[in-house]
DSSP file (Angstrom, degrees, kcal/mol; ACC not computed):
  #  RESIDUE AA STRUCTURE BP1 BP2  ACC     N-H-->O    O-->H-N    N-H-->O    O-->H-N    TCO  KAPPA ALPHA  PHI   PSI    X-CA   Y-CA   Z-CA
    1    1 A X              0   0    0      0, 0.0    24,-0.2     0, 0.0    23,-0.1   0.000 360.0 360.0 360.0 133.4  -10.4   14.5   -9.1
    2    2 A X  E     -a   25   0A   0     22,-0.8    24,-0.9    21,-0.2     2,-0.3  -0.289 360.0-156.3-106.9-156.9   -8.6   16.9  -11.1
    3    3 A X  E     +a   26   0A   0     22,-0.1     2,-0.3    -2,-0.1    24,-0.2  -0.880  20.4 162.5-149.7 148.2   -6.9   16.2  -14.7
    4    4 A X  E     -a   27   0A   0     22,-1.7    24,-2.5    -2,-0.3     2,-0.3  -0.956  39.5-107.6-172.5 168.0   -4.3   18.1  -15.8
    5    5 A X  E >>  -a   28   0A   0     -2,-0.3     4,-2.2    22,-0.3     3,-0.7  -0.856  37.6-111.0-111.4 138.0   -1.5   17.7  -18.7
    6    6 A X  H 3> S+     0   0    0     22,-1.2     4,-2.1    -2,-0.3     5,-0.2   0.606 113.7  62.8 -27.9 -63.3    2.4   16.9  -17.5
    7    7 A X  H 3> S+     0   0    0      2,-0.2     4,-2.7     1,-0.2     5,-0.4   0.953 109.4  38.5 -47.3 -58.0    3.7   20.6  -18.7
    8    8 A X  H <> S+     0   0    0     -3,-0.7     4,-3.3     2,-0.2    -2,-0.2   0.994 118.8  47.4 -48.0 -65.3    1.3   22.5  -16.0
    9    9 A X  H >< S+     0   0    0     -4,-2.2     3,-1.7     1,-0.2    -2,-0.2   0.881 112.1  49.2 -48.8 -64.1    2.0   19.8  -13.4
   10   10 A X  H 3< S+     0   0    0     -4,-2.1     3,-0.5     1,-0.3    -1,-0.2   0.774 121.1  39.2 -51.6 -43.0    6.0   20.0  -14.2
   11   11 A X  H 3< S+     0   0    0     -4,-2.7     2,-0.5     1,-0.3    -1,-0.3   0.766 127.5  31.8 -98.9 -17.2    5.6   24.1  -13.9
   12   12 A X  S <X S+     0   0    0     -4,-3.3     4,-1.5    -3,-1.7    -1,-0.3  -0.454  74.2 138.6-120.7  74.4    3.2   24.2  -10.8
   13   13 A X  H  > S+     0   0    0     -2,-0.5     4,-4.0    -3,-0.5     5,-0.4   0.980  75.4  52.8 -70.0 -55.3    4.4   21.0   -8.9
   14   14 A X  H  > S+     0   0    0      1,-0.3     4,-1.8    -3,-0.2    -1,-0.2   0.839 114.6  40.9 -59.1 -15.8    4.0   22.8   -5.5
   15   15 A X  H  > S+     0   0    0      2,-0.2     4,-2.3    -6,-0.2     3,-0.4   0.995 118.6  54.4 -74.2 -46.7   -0.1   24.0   -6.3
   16   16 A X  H  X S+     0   0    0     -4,-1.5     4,-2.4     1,-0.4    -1,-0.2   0.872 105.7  43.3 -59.4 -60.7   -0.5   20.5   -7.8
   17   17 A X  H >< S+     0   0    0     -4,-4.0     3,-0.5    -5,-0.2    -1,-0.4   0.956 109.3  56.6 -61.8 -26.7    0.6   18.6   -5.0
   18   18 A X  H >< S+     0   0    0     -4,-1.8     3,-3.2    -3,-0.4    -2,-0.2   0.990 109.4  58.7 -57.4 -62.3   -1.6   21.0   -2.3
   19   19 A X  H >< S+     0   0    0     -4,-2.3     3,-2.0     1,-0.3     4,-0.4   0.575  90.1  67.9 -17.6 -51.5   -4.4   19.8   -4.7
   20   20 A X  T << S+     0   0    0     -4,-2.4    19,-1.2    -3,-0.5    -1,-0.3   0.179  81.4  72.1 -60.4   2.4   -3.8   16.6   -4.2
   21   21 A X  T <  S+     0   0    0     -3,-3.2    -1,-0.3     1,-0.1    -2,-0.2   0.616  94.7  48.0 -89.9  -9.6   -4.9   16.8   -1.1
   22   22 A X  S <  S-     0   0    0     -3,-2.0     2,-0.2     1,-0.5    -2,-0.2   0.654 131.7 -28.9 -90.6 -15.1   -8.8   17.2   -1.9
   23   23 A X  S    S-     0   0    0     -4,-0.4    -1,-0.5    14,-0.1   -21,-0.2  -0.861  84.5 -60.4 152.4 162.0   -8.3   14.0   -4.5
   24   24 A X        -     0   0    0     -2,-0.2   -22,-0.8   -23,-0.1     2,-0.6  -0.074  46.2-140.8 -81.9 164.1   -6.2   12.3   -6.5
   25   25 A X  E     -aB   2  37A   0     12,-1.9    12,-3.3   -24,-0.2     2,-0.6  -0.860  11.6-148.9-106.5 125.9   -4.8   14.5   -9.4
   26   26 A X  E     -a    3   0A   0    -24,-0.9   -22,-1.7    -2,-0.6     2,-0.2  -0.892  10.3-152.7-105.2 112.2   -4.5   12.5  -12.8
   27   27 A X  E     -a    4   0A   0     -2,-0.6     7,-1.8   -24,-0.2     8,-1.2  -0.578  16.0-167.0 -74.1 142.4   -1.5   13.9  -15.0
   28   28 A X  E     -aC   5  33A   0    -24,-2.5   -22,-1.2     5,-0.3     2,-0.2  -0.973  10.0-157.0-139.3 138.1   -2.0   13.3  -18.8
   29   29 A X  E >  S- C   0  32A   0      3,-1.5     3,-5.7    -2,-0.4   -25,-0.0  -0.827  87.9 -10.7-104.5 162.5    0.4   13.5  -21.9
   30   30 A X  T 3  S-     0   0    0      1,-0.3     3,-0.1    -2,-0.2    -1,-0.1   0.549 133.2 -58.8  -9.0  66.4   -0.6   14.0  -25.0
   31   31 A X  T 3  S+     0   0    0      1,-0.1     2,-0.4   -27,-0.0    -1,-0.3   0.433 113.1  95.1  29.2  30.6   -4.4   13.3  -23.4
   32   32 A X  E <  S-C   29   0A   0     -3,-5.7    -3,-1.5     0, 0.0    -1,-0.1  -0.984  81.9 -98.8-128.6 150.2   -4.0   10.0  -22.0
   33   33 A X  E     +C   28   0A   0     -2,-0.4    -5,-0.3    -5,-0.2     3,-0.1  -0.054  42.0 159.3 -48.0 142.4   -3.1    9.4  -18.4
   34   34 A X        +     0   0    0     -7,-1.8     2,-0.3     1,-0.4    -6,-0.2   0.480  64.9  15.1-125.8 -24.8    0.4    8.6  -17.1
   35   35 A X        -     0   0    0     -8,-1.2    -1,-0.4     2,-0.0     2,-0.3  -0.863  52.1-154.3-149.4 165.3    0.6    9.4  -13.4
   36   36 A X        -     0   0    0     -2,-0.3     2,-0.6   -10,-0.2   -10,-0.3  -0.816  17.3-149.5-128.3 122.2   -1.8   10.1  -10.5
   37   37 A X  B     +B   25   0A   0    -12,-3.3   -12,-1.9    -2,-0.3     2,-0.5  -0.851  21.2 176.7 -92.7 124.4   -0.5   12.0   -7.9
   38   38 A X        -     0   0    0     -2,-0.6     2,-0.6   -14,-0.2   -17,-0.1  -0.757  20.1-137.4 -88.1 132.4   -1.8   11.2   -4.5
   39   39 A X        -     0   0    0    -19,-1.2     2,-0.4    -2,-0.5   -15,-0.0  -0.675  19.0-157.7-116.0 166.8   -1.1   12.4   -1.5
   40   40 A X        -     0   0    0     -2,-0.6     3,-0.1     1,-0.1   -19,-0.0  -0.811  17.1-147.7-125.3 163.7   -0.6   10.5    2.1
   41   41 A X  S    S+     0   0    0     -2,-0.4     2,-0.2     1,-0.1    -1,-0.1   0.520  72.9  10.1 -96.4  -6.3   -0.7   10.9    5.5
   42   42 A X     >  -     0   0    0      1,-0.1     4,-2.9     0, 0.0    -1,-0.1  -0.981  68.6-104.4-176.1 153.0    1.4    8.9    6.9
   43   43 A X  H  > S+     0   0    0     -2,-0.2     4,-1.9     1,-0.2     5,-0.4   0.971 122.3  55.1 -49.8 -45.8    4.8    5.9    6.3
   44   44 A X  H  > S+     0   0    0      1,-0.2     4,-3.9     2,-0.2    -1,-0.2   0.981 103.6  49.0 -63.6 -40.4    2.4    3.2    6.8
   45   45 A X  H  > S+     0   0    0      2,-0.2     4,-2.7     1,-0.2    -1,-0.2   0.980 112.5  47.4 -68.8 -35.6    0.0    4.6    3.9
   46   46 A X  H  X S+     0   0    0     -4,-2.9     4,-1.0     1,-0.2     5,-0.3   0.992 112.7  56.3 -58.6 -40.8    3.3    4.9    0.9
   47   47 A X  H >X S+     0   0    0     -4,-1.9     3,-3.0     1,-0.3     4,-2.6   0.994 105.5  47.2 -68.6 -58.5    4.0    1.6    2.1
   48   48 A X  H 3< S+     0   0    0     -4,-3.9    -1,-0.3    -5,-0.4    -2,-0.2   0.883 115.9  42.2 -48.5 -38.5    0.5    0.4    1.3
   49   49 A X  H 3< S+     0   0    0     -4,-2.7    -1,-0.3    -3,-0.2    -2,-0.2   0.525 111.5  49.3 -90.1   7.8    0.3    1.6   -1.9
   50   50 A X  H << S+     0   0    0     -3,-3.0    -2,-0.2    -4,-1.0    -1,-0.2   0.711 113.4  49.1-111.6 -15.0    3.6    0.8   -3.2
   51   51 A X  S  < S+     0   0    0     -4,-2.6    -2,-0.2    -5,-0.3    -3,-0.1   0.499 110.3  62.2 -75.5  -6.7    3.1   -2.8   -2.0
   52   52 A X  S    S+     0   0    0     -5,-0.4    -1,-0.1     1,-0.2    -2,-0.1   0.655 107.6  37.2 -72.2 -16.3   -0.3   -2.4   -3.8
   53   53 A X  S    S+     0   0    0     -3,-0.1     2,-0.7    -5,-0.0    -1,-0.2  -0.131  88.8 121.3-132.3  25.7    0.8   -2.0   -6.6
   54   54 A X     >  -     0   0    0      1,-0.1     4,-2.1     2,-0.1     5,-0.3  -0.779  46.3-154.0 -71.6 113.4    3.8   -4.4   -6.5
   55   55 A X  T  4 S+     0   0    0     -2,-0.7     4,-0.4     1,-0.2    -1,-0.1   0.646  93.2  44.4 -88.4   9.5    3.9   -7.2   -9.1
   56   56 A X  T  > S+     0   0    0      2,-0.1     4,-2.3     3,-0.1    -1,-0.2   0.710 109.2  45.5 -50.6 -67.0    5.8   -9.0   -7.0
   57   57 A X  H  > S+     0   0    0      2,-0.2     4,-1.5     1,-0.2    -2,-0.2   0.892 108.3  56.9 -86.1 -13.8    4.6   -8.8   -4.2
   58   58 A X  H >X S+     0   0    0     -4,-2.1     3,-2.1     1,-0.2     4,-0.8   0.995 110.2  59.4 -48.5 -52.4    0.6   -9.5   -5.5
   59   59 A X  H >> S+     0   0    0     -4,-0.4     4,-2.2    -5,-0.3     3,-0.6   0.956 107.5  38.4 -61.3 -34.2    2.5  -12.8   -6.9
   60   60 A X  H 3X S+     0   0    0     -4,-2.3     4,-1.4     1,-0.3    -1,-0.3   0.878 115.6  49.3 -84.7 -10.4    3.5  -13.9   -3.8
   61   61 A X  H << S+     0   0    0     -3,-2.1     4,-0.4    -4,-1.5    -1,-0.3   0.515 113.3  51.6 -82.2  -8.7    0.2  -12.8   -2.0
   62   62 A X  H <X S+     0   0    0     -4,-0.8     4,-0.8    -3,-0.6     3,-0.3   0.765 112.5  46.3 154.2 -80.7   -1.6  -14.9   -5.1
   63   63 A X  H  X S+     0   0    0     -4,-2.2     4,-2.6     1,-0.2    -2,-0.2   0.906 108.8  59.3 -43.3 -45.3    0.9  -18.1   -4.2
   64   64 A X  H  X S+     0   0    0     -4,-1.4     4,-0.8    -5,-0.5    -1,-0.2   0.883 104.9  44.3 -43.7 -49.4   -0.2  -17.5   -0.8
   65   65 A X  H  > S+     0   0    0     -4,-0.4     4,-1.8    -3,-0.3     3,-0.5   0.861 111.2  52.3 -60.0 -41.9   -4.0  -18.0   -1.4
   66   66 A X  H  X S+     0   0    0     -4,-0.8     4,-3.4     1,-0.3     6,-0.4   0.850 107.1  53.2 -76.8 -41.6   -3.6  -21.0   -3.4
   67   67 A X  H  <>S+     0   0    0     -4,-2.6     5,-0.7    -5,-0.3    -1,-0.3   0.866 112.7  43.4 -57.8 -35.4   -1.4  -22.6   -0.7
   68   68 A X  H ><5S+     0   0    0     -4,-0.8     3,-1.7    -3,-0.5     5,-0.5   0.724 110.8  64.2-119.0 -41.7   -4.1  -22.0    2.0
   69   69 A X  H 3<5S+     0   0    0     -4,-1.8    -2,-0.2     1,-0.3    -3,-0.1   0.768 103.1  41.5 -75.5  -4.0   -6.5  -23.1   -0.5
   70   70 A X  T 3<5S-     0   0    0     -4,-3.4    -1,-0.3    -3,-0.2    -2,-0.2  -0.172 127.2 -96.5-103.1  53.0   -5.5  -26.2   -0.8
   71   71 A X  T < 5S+     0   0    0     -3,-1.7    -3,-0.3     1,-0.1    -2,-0.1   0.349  91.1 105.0  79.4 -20.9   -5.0  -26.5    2.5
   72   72 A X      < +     0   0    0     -5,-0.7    -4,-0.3    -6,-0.4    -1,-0.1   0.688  41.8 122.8 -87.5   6.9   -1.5  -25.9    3.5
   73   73 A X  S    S-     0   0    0     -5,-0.5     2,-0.4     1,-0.1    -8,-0.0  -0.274  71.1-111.4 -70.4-176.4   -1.5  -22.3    5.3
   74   74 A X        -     0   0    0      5,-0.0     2,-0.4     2,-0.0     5,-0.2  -0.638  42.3-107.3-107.2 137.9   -0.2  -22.3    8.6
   75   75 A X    >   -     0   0    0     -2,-0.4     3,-1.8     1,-0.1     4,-0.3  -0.778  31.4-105.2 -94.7 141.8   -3.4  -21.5   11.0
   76   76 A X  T >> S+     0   0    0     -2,-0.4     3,-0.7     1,-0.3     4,-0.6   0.554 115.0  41.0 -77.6 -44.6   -3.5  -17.9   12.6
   77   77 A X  H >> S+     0   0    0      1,-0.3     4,-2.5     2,-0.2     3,-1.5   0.949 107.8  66.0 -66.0 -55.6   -2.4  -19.6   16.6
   78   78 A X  H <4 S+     0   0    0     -3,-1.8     4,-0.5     1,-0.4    -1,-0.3   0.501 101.1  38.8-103.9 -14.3   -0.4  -21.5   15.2
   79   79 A X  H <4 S+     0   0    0     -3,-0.7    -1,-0.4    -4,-0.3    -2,-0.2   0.528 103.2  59.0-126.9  31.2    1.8  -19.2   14.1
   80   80 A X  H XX S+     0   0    0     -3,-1.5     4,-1.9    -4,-0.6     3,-1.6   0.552 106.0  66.5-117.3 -54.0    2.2  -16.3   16.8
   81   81 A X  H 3X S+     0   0    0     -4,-2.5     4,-2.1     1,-0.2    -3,-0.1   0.817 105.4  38.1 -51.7 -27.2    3.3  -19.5   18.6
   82   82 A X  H 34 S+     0   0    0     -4,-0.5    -1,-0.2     2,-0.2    -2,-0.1   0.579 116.1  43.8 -43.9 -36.0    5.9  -19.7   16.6
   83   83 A X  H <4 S+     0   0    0     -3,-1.6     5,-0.4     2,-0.2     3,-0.3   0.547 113.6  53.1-107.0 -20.5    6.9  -16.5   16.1
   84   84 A X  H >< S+     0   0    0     -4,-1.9     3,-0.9     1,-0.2     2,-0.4   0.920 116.8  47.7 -87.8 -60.0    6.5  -15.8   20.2
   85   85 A X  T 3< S+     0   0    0     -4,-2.1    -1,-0.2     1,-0.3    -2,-0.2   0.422 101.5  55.8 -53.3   1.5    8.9  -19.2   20.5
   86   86 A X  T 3  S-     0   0    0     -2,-0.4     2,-0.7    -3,-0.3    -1,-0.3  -0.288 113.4-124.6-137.9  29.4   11.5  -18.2   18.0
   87   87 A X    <   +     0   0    0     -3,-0.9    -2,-0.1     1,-0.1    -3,-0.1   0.412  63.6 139.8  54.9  10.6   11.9  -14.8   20.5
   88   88 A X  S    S-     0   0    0     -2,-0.7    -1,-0.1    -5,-0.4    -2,-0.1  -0.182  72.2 -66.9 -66.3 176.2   11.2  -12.2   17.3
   89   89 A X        -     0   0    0      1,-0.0     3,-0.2     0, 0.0    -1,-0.2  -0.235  60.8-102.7 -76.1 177.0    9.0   -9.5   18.5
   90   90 A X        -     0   0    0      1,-0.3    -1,-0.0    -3,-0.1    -6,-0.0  -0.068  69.7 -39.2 -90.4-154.9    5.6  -10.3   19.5
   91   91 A X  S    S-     0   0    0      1,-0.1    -1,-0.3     9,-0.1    11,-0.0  -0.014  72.7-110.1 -69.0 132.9    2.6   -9.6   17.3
   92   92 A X        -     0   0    0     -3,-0.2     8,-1.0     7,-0.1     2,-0.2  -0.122  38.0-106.1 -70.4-177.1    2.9   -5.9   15.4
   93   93 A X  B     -D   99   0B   0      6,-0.2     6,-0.3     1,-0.1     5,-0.1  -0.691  23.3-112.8-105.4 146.7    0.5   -2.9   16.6
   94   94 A X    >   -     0   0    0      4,-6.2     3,-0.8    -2,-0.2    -1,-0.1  -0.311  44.6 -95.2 -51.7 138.4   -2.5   -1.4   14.8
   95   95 A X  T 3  S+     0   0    0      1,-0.3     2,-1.1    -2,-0.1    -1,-0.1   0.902 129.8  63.4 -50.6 -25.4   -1.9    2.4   13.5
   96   96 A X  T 3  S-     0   0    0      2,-0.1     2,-6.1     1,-0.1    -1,-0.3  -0.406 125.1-106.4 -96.0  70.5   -3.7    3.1   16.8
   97   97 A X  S <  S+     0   0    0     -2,-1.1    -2,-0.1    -3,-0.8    -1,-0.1   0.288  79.9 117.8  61.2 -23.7   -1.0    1.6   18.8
   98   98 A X        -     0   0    0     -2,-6.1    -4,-6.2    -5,-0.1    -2,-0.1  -0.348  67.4-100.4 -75.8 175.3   -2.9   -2.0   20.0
   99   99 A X  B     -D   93   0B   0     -6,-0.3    -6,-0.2     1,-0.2    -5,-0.2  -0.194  38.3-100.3 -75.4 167.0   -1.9   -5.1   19.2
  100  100 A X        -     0   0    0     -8,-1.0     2,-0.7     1,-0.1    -1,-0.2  -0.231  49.3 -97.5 -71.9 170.1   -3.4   -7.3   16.3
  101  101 A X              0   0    0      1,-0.1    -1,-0.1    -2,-0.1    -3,-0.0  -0.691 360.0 360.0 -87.7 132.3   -5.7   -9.7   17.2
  102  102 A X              0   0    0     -2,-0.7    -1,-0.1    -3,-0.0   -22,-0.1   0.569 360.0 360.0 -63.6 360.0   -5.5  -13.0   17.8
């Protein structure tokens, strides 16, 4: 992990990001952190982290738990039978290209 203060990142973006490729680089004003820059490989991975860090979408994964803990999710068959009757596509693919599991 490197540290490094918001004027240096601003004037060396391009080194900064290459950096970021050994780990993430924490940008700091007036010494306390503000940013991290990370870098990714891939659509699927920005998508993970910007849905990680949603507060949105945690609240609706959050409602989600509660619902299932009191009983009321929908159980895993029971909804890929759904979703294969209602003709949407079938189950989405793993980053290596299979299908999820049932």
């Amino acid at each position: 992990m490197r540290i490094a203060p918001v004027a240096e990142v601003k004037a060396k973006l391009s080194a900064f990001l290459k950096a970021s490729r050994s780990g993430p680089v924490v940008v700091t004003r007036n010494g306390k952190a503000v940013a991290v820059l990370l870098s990714v490989a891939s659509d699927d991975e920005v998508e993970d982290i910007v849905l990680a860090n949603s507060p949105k979408f945690q609240a609706i994964i959050a409602r989600s738990r509660e619902q299932i803990a009191r009983g009321e999710g929908v159980p895993h068959e029971q909804f890929w039978a759904e979703i294969e009757r209602s003709g949407r596509p079938s189950r989405p693919r793993t980053k290596a290209g299979r299908r999820t599991p049932r």
